[in-house]
N, C-alpha and C positions, 0 to 999 in steps of 0.2 A: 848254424843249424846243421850243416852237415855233417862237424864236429859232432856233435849230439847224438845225433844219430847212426856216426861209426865209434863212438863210446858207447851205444846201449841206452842215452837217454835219451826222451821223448823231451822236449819243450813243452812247458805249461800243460802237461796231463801228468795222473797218476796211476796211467796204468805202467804196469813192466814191460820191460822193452827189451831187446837182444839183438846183437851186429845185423845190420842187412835187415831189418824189418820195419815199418812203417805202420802203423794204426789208422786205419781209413772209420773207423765207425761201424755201426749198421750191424754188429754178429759176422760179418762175412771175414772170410780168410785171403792174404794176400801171397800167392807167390814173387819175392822178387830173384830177379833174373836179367839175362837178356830183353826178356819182352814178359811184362804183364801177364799172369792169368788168374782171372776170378776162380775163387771155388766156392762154392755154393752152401751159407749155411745151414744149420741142425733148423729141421720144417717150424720148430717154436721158437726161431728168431729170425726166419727169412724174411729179406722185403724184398717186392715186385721188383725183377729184373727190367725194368724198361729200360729206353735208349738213353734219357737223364742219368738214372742212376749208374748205367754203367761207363757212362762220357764221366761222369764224379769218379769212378774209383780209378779208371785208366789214366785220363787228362790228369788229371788234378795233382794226385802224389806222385809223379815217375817224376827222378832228379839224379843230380850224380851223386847221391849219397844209396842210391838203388846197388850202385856196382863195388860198394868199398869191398863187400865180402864174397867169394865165388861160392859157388851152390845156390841150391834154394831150399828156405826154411820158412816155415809157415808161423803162423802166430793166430792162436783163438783168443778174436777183441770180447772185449766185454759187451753186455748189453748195452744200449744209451741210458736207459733208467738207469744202471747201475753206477755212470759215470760221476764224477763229481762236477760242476762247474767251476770254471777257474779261474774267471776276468767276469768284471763288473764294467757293464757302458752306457754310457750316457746318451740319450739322442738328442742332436744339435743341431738336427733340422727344424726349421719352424713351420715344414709341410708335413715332418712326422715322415716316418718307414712302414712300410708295406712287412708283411710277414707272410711268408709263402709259406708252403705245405712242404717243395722239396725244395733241391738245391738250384734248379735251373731257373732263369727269368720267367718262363713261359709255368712256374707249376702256380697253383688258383692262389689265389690272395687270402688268406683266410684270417685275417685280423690287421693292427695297426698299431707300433708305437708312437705314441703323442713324442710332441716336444720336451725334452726335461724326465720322459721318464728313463726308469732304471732296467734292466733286463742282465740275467745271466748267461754266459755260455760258452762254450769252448773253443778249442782251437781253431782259428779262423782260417780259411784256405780260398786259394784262387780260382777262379772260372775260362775257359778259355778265351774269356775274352778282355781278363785282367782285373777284375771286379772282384772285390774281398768278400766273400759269404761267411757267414758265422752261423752253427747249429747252438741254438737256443739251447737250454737245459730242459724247457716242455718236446723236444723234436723236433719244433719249424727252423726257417732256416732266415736270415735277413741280410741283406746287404748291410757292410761296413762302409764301401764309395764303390764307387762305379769307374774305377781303374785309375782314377787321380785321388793318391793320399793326399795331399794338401785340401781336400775339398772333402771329408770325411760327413756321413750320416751320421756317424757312433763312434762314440772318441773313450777310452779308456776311462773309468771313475775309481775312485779307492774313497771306502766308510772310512770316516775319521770319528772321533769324538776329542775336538782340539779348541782349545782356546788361542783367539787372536787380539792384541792390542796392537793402536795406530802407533804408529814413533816417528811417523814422518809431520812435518812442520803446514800441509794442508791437510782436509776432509778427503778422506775415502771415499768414494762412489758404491752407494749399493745399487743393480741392476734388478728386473726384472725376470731375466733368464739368461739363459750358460753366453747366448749370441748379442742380448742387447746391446748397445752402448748408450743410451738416453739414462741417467742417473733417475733414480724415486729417491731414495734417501743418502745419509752422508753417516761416515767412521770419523769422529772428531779424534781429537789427539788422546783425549781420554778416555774413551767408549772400548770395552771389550765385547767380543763378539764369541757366540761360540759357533763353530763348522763341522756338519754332520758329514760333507763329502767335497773331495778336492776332483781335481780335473786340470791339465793342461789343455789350453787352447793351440793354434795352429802359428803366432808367435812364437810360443812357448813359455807362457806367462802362467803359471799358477793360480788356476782360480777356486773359489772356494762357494760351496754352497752354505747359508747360514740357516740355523734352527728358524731363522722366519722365513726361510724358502728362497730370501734375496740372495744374490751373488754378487762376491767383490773379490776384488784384484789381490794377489796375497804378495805375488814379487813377480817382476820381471827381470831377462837376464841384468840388467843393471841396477836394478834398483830395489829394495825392501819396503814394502808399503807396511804392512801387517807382521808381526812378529809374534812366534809360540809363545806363550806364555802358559805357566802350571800353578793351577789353585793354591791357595795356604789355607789357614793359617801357617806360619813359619815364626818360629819363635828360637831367636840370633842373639848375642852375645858377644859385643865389641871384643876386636882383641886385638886392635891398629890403633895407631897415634893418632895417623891424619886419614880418619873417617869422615867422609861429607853425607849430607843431605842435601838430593839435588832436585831442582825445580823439575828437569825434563830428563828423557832417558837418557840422554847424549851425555860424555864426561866434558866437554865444555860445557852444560848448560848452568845457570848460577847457581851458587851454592847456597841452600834456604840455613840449614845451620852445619855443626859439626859435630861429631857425635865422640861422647871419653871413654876412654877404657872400663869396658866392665859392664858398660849401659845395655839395656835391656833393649831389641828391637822386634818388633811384629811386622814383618812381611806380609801382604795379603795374593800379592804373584809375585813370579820366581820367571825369570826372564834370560838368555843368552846372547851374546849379542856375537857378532862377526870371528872375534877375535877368542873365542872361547868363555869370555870372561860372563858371571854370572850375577844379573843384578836382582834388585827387589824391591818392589813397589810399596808402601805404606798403607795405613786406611785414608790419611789427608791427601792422598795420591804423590809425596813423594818418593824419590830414587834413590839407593843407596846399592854401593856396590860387595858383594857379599865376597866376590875372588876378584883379582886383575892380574898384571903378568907381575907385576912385586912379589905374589903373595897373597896370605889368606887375610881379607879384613874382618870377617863378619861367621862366627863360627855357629853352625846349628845346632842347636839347645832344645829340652824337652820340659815342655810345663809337667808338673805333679802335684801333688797335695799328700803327699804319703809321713808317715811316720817314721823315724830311723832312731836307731838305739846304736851307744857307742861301743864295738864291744871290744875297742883296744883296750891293755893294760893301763897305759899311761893315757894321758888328756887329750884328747886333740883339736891343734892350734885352729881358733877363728879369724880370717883376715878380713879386711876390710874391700878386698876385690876380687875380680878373677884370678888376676895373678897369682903363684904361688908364693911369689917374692913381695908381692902385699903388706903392709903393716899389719901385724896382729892386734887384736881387738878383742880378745878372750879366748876360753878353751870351752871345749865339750868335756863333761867328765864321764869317766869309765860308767856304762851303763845308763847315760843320762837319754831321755827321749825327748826328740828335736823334730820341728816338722820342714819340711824340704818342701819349694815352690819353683825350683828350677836345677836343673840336673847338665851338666855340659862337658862333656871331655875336652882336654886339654890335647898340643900336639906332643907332649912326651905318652900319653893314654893315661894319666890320673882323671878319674870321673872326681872332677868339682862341683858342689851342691852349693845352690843360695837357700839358706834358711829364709825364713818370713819375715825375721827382721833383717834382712837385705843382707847378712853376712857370709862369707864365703869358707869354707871347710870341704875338704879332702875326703871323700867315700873310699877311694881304693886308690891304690898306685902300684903297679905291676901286680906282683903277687900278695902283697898286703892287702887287708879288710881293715878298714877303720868304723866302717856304718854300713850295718846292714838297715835293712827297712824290715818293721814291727805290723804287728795288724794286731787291734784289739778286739779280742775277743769273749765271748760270755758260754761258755760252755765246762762241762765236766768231764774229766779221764778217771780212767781205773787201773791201779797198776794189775797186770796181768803178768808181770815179771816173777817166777817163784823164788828168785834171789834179791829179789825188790829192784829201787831205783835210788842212784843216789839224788841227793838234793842240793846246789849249788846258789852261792852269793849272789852272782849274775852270769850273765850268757854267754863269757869268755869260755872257751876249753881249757883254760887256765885258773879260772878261780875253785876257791877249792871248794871241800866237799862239809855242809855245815848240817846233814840229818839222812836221813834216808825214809824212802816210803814201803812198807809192808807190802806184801800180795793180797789184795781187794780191797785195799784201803782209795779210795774215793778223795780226788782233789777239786779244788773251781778253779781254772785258771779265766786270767783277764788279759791276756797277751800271748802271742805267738811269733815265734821269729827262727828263719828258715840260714842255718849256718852255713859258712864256706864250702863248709863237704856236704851238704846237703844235709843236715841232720836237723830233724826239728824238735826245738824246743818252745815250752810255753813258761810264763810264768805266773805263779799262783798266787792269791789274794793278799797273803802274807809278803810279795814281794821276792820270794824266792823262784829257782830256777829250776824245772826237772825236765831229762829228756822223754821225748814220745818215741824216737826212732835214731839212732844213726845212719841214717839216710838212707832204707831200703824199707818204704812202708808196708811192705808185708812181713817184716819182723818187728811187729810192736810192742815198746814195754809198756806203751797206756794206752789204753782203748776210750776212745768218744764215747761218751754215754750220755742219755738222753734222759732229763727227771721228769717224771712223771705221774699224776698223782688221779690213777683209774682204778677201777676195782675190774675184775677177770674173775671166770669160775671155769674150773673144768669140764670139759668139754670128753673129754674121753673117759669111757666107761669104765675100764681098766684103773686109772687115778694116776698121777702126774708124779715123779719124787724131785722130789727138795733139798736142796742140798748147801749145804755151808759154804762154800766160796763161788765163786763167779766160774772155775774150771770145769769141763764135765767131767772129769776128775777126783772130783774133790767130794768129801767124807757125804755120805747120805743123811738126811737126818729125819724126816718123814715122809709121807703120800700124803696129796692130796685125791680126796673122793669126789667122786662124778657128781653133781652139781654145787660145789663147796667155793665159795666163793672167799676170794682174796683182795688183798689192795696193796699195790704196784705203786714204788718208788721212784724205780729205774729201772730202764732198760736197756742194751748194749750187746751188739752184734760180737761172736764169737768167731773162731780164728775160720771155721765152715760156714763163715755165713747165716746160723740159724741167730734169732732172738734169744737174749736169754733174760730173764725178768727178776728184779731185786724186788721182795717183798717187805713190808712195813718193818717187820725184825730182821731186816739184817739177813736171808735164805735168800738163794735165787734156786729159780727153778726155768727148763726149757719151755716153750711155747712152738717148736718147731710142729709143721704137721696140724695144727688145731687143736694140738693136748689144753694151752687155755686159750680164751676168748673174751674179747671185751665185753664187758656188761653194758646194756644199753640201758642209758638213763632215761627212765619215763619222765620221772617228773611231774607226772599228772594229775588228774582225777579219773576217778571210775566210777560207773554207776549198777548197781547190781541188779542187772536184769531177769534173772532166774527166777521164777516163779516159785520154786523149792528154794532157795537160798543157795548160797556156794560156801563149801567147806573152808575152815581156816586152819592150815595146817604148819607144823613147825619146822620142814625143811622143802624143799622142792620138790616135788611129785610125788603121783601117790602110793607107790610102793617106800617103807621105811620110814612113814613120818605119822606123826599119829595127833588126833583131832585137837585143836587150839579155840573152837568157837565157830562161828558162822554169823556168813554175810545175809542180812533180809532184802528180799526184794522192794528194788526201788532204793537203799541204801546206799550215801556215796563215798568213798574213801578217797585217800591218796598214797601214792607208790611212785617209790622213788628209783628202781630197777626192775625190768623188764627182762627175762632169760627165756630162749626156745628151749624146748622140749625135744628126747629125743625122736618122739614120735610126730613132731612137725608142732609139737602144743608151745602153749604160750604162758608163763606164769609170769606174776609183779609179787613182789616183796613192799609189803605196806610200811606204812612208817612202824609200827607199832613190832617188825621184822618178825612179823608169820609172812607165812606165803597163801597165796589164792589163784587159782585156775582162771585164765582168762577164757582159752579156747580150748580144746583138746584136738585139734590139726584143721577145723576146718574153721576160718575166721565168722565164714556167714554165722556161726553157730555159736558166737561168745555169749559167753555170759557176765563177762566184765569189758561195760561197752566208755572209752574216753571219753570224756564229760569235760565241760568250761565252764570251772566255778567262777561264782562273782554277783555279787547285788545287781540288779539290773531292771530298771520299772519299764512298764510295759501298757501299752494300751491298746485297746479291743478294736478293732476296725470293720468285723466282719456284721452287716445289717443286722441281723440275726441272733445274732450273740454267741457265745462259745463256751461249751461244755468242760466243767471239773471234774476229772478222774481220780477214783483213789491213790490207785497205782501208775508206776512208768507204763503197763502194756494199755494198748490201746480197748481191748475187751475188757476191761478193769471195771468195775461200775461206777456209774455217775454218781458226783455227789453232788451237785449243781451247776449253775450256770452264769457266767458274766455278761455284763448287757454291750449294748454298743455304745462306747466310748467309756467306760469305767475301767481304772487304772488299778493296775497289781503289781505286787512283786516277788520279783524271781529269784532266787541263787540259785542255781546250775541249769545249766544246757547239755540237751544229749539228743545223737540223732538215730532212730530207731532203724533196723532193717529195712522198712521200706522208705529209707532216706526222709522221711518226717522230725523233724526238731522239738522234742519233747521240752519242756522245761515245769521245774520242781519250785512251785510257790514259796513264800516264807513260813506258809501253813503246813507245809510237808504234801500237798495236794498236786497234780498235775494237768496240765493243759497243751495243748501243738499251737505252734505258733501258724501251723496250715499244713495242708495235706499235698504232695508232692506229684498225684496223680490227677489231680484234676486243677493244681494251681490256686487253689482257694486260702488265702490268707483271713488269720482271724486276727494275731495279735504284731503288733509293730512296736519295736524300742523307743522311749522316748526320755528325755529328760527332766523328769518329775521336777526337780529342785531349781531349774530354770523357769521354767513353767508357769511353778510358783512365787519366783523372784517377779517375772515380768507383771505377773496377775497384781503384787503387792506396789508395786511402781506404777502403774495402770489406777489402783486405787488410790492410792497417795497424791497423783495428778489429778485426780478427777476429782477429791476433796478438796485439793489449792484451787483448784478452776469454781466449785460450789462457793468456797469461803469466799474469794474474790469478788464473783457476781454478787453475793449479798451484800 
């Protein structure tokens, strides 16, 4: 310690430190010297000068690590809130610890660690009367023992998050708490445990707390009850003659079988024992040893299920093992696509791959590539190259060159595979090979492109221009006008970032900014609620388009796109492609209200009976009335302004199926054709039951 502190470091804190000075706590300032003098700190971090506190700064830190340096230098401590805590302890009295207000026995008791709990806090220091106090990280202060270390309150704790198995030949005792000794439960030979917190006792034995709060013995100095063990899966790859499978962890204990070169092994823990050496546990819970001091036996392997393509020139050889000196057993041919289910490097660093049918083949060895890994894929590119792209046999850099792709000419490919130097290539329907990049994807000769099959209208007043290739660059060849609608094949991000959009011939044009906009499909029906009828016009809105007919009230159509306006209005394109005003900006105020076509019978439910209107509005004149329980039917539904559900008879006639303000139901859906099934089964029965009685 005094070492420590004639180098400038503090033990177990983090504040800074400098020759000859000492960190007492509390904001206050220490002269050292010959003798001790407090200095008083800044009024927003002073604490009461009383006789305890100043017996703690005087008593407590003067030592001969006070006089390494001549002078005196002062040091501004930090706040205690702002300290860290730095040791974690355990209380292992089963009376529990008192927690004082200050540092001396006589300050008020103001709380209580139980047995087994946990508490933070820093550097512990002595009392004059030999008693170890520790300042808590809340500010109280608690005794660690009362001048006899061997007899401690609060014994040192460290969080683990650690798996333990038994390897000794009896049951492990789980305890109670850290002091028990009466066992509650038992660690069989095969039982792993997991330990949230370790602890030495006053032997010096390693104990362990477990995720069920029980404690058991981990080692003492002479002996290993419990041993670390690290979860798997682990998936190993014989590569020793005389590999065993063993009954218990010990290398005397018997040997269940033997294991051959090449053989596939699954670890489920991964184990060290004394001697360095590393074993691994099975799922049938046997042992096999993975290192020992010979040598490696058991080498670590990676499961996959990937795809790899050959892209050597020549064939390459398939063996029948790990080994590379294996008998051969076939070849891979250049370009051929193989699926890999295990991956293992060797000790010269060739990565060995098992194919599916259990055979063994060579991915890389030093600097050669024999097998890259492929991914299939279903997507399209564009060349964007204006010198084009060449087109290759297969995905070697060496195969030659058998077409070339144009600028905007549009490929599919169905594979991708990422080369030695990073370069990717895919390859396209026909089986051939073109690149995307030579390995720096912000110089692309093909760009991702996305098919798509929507219709768009311009959105900007001004009109949109059009252009012959996918470039913005590239030759103009028209405008499009403010509400003029399109239909989009493809679309495909440009080298800025913006969209740019292929149209049904063959033009792309930008969409940056909202110049176009998707068209919402309505899809629907509509019912013509204008009292005056609604215009049918031949473009979009009504400057520039001139009269096509008109809609009558109560009339219902269907439109299959829906386009805003630029004054917030709302138009559909009917199927018959006029257009028609639905709102003009303010919705409460349409006059093309969405309707739910469909046959639909209906029956009266309201006492009373309920009124036929000519028209959809409700002030429409009566044309009669339905009784209670006589059945009708309806094709469409429509809900009026004041949320009422109008519906349009098979007469052209209308009726509500109830008023929304007062709740009043008149008409209720029912299934006529059922109805009339059961009524004819009903009668049918009741004729077999007549026939019978006569």
């Amino acid at each position: 310690r005094a070492e420590g502190w004639a180098e400038g470091r503090g033990p177990g804190s983090s504040s800074r430190y400098r020759p000859g000075l000492r960190t007492l706590g509390g904001g206050g300032e220490m002269l050292l010297g010959s003798k001790p003098k407090f200095v008083a700190p800044p009024r927003s971090a002073a604490r009461p000068h009383s006789a305890e506190h100043r017996h703690h700064k005087y008593g407590v830190r003067c030592g001969r690590s006070h006089h390494a340096h001549k002078g005196q230098r002062t040091l501004q401590l930090e706040e205690a809130g702002s300290r860290k805590a730095t040791q974690l302890y355990l209380c292992v009295s089963s009376r529990g610890v008192s927690v004082r207000s200050g540092f001396t026995s006589s300050s008020p008791v103001v709380g209580e660690i139980g047995d087994g709990q946990l508490v933070r806090g820093y550097e512990a220091v002595k009392d004059k009367h030999g008693s170890l106090i520790l300042e808590l990280d809340s500010g109280k202060w608690v005794m660690i023992h009362k001048g006899d270390p061997s007899r401690p309150l609060l014994r040192c704790a460290t969080e683990v998050d650690t798996y333990y198995r038994s390897v000794v030949d009896f049951d492990v005792a789980m305890r109670g708490n850290f002091v028990c000794k009466r066992p509650q439960k038992w660690i069989s030979k095969r039982d792993t445990v997991h330990a949230v917190l370790t602890c030495r006792d006053g032997d010096g034995c390693l104990q362990a707390r477990l995720s069920n709060g029980k404690w058991a013995c981990v080692s003492s100095e002479s002996t290993t009850f419990l041993r670390e063990v690290v979860p798997g899966p682990f998936d190993y790859v014989c590569v020793s003659e005389g590999a065993n499978l063993r009954r218990e962890f010990e290398l005397d204990s018997p040997i269940v079988s033997r294991l051959t070169p090449s053989q596939i092994l699954v670890g489920k823990w991964n184990c060290i024992d004394d001697d360095g050496c590393m074993h691994t546990i099975t799922e049938d819970g046997h042992w096999a040893s993975v290192t020992t001091r010979q040598g490696e036996v058991l080498r670590l392997a990676h499961t996959t299920d990937d795809e790899y393509i050959c892209v050597n020139s020549e064939p390459v050889t398939l063996r029948r093992s790990f080994a590379v000196s294996s008998l051969p057993v076939g070849h891979v041919k250049p370009s051929q696509v193989v699926r890999a289910k295990l991956t293992c490097q060797n000790e010269n660093g060739t990565l060995r791959m098992m194919l599916e049918g259990g055979q063994w083949t060579s991915a890389s060895s030093g600097v050669r590539t024999f097998m890259r890994p492929v991914k299939r894929v279903d997507c399209l590119y564009i060349c964007v190259c204006p010198k084009g792209v060449s087109v290759r046999g297969s995905v070697a850099d060496t195969s030659p060159v058998v077409a070339e792709l144009r600028q905007d000419q549009v490929v599919h490919a169905v594979m991708s595979c990422v080369t030695a130097k990073a370069a990717l290539r895919v390859q396209m329907d026909n089986g051939k090979w073109v690149t995307v990049h030579d390995g720096d994807p912000a110089k692309p000769m093909m760009r991702l492109m996305e098919a798509v099959d929507e219709h768009y209208w311009c959105a900007n007043e001004n009109g949109a221009v059009v252009q012959r290739g996918f470039s913005t660059t590239s030759t103009k060849e028209k405008k499009l006008s403010w509400g003029e609608i399109v239909r989009v094949k493809y679309s495909c991000l440009d080298e800025d970032g913006d969209v740019r959009l292929c149209l049904d011939d063959g033009m792309w044009v930008s969409a940056e900014e909202g110049l176009l906009q998707k068209v919402g499909h309505a899809n629907r029906h509509y019912v013509c609620v204008a009292p005056k009828g609604v215009k049918l016009r031949s473009c979009m809105g009504e400057v520039g388009s001139d009269n096509a007919g008109e809609l009558r009230l109560g009339q219902v159509v269907h439109a299959m796109l829906e386009l805003p306006g630029k004054d917030g209005s709302s138009y559909v394109r009917l199927d018959n492609k006029l257009w028609a005003t639905v709102h003009n900006g303010d919705p409460a105020k349409a006059v093309l209200r969405p309707a739910k076509a469909g046959q639909q019978h209906y029956v009266c439910v309201y006492p009373k009976g309920a009124y036929v209107y000519r028209d959809f509005p409700m002030n429409s004149p009566i044309m009669g009335e339905i009784q209670y329980g006589q059945k009708v039917l309806g094709v469409c539904e429509c809900v009026n302004h004041n949320c009422d559900t109008r519906v349009k008879l098979s007469n052209g006639k209308w009726v509500s199926l109830g008023e929304a303000h007062d709740s009043r139901v008149f008409f209720k859906a029912c299934d006529a054709e059922a109805e009339a099934a059961a009524a004819a089964a009903a009668s049918a029965a009741g004729g077999a039951g007549a026939g019978a009685a006569s």
